[in-house]
Structures are given as structure tokens and as C-alpha cells.
C-alpha positions as a Python dict, from the first residue, in 0.01 Angstrom:
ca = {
    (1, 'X'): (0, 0, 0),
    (2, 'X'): (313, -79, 310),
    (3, 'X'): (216, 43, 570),
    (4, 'X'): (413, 3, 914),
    (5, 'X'): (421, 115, 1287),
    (6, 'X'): (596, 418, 1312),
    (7, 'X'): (619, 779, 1503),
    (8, 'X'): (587, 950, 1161),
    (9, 'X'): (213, 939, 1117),
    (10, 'X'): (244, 946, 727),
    (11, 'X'): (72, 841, 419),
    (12, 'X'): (280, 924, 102),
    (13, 'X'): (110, 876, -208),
    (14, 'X'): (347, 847, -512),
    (15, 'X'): (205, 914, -849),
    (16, 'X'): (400, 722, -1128),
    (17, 'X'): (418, 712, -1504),
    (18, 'X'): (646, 438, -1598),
    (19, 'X'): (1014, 544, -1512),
    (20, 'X'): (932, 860, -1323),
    (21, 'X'): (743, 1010, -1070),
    (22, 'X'): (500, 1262, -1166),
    (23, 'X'): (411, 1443, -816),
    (24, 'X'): (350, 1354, -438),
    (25, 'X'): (120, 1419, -193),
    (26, 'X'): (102, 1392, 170),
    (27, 'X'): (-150, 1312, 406),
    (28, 'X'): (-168, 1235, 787),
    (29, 'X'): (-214, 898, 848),
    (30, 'X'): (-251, 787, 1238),
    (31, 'X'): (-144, 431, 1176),
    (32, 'X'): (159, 506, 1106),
    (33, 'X'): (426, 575, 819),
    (34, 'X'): (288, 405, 494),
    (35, 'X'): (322, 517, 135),
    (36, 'X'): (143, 384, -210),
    (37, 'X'): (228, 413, -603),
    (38, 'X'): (-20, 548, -810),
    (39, 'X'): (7, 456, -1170),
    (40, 'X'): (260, 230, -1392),
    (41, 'X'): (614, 197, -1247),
    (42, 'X'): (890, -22, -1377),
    (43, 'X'): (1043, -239, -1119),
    (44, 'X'): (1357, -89, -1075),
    (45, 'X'): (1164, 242, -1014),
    (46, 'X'): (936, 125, -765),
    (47, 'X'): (1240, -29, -572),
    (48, 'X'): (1420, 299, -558),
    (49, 'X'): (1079, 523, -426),
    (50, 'X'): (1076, 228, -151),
    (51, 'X'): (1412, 297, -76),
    (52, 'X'): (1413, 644, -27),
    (53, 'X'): (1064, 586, 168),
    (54, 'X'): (1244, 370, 387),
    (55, 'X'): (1551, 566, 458),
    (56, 'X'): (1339, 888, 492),
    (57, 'X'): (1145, 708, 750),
    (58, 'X'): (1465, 606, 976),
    (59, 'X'): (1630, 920, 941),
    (60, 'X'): (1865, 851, 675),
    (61, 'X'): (1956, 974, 300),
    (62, 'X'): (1893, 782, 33),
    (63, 'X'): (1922, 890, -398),
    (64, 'X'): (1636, 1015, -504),
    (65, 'X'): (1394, 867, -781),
    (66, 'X'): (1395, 1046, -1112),
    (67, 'X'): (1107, 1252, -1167),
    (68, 'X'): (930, 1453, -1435),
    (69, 'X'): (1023, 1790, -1363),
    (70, 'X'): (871, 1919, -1750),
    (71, 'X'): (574, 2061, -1607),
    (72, 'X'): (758, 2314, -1364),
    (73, 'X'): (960, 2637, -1474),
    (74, 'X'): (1314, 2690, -1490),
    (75, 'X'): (1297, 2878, -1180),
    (76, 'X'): (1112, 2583, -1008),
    (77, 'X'): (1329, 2300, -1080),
    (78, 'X'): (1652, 2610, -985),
    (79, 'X'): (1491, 2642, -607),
    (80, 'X'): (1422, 2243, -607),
    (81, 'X'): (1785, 2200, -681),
    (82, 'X'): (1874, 2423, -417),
    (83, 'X'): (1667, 2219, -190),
    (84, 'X'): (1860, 1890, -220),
    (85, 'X'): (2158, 2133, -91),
    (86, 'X'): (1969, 2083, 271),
    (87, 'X'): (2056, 1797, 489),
    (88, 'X'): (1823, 1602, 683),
    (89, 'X'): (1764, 1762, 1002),
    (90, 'X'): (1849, 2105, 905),
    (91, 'X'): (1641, 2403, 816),
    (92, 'X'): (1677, 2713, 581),
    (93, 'X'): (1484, 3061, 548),
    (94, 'X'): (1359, 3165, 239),
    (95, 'X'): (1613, 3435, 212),
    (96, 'X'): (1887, 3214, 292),
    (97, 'X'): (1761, 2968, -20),
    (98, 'X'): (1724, 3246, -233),
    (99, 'X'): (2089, 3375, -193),
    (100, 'X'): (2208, 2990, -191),
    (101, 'X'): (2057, 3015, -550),
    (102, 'X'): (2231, 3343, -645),
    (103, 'X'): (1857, 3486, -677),
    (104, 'X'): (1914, 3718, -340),
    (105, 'X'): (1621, 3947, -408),
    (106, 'X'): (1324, 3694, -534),
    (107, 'X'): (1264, 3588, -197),
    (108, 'X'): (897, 3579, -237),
    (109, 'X'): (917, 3419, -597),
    (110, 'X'): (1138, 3116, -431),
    (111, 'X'): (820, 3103, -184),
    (112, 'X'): (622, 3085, -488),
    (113, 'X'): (813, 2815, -606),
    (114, 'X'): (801, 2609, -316),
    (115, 'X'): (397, 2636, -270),
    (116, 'X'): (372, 2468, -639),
    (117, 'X'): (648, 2203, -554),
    (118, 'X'): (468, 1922, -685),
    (119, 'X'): (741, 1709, -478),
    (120, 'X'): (733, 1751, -162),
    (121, 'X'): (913, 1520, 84),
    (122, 'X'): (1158, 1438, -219),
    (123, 'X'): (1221, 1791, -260),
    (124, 'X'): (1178, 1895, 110),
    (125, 'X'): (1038, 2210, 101),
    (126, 'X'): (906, 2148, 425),
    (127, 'X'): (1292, 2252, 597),
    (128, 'X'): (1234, 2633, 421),
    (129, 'X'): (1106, 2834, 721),
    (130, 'X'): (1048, 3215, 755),
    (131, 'X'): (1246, 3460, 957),
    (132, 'X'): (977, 3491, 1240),
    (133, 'X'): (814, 3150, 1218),
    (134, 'X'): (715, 2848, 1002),
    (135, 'X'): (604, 2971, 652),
    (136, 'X'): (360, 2775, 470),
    (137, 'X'): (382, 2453, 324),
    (138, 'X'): (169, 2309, 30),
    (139, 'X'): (69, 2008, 240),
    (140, 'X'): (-21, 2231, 542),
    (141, 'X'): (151, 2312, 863),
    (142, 'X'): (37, 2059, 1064),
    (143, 'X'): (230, 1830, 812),
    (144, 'X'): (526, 2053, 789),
    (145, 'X'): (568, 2036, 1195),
    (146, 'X'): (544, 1662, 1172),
    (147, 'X'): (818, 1638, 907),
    (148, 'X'): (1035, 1881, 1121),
    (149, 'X'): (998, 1655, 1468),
    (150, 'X'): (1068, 1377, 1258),
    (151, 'X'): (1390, 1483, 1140),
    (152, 'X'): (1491, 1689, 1412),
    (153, 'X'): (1355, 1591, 1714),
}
């Protein structure tokens, strides 16, 4: 496990199966911003979850590292896609992901979608917010408002 000194109070736990990663999950960590991979990873992919790790961490973009999207539905990986469309630092509602997908009227099925996002922080669901608040997030709010004062201040 890294773990360093940060303001993001963090633990990111990456599960791996060889050259992809299989799903995230977030905790609060009050030491800081630290992250371990669970399961066989090749070297090359473990290099490239550090990387994004580390750029997510100082506020900057980095490529994301392949995952295994074959559990989720076509509509899932559509809204995940539609994610990535979201700078760092920026926020969306649900409706305004839903039209950005051309699916205007399943606002409450991209909210669906989002809730089983079994990649969250690579696929940020946490910058989706509703029209009169935060929504939910999979992780839990007090995880979603650390994400968003992380990335926007």
C-alpha cells in the first residue's frame, strides 16, 4: 500500500485481474491519500493505476487504466463514457448527462447507472449532482463532498 500526506483523506483500493481493473472502492482514510492493488497486475498496469492515482491526487488528468467493463450493461458503460466527457473540477446534473448521452428522458435510469458504477473515481460519478442538491453516490456523500473540495476547492 503508498500511502502519503495529503488534504484528500483517501484510501483507494484497486481490484486487479492481470491487465485490467475489475472495480474500485473508496474509503476515508485520515492519514491521508493512499491507494492499494488487489489481485494480479502486470507491471505496466500497475504503473499506469499509479499514475492516474497520482495525477488525480494533484489535481491533474492523467489516461485512464483499461478496465473490465463485461460485467456492466450497454447502458452502463454509455453513461460511463459520458462521464469521461467531464473535466476535473466541473460538475454535471443528471439531466444534463442524460441529454449529453442523447438519452434525454432516462434521467433516473442514468442515476441507476451511476449507483452500480463499479468505478468510481476513474469514472467520476461523484461530479453528477441533482438539480436541488448532491444526489447520491455509491461510496456515500461524505465521500462525494470530499472528492468535490478536492477538485474544486
Amino acid at each position: 500500500m503508498n500511502t502519503f500526506e495529503h488534504a484528500l483523506h483517501l484510501k483507494v483500493v484497486v481490484k486487479t485481474a492481470s491487465e485490467k481493473v475489475e472495480g474500485v472502492e473508496l474509503l476515508p482514510n485520515e492519514s491521508g491519500f493512499s491507494w492499494e492493488i488487489v489481485g494480479p497486475a502486470t507491471p505496466q498496469l500497475i504503473y499506469i493505476i499509479e499514475t492516474f492515482l497520482k495525477a488525480y491526487a494533484n489535481k491533474k488528468e492523467a489516461p485512464l487504466p483499461p478496465v473490465d467493463w463485461r460485467k456492466a450493461s450497454p447502458f452502463t458503460r454509455k453513461v460511463a463514457k459520458g462521464l469521461t466527457s467531464i473535466p476535473f473540477g466541473e460538475i454535471a446534473s443528471y439531466q444534463e448527462l442524460a441529454t449529453a448521452i442523447a438519452s434525454p428522458k432516462y434521467t433516473r435510469a442514468v442515476g441507476s447507472a451511476l449507483g452500480r458504477n463499479p468505478f468510481p473515481l476513474l469514472y467520476p460519478c461523484h461530479r453528477i449532482v441533482s438539480a436541488n442538491g448532491l444526489g447520491g453516490f455509491s461510496c456515500g456523500l461524505p465521500l462525494k463532498k470530499t472528492l468535490l473540495q478536492h477538485e474544486i476547492g
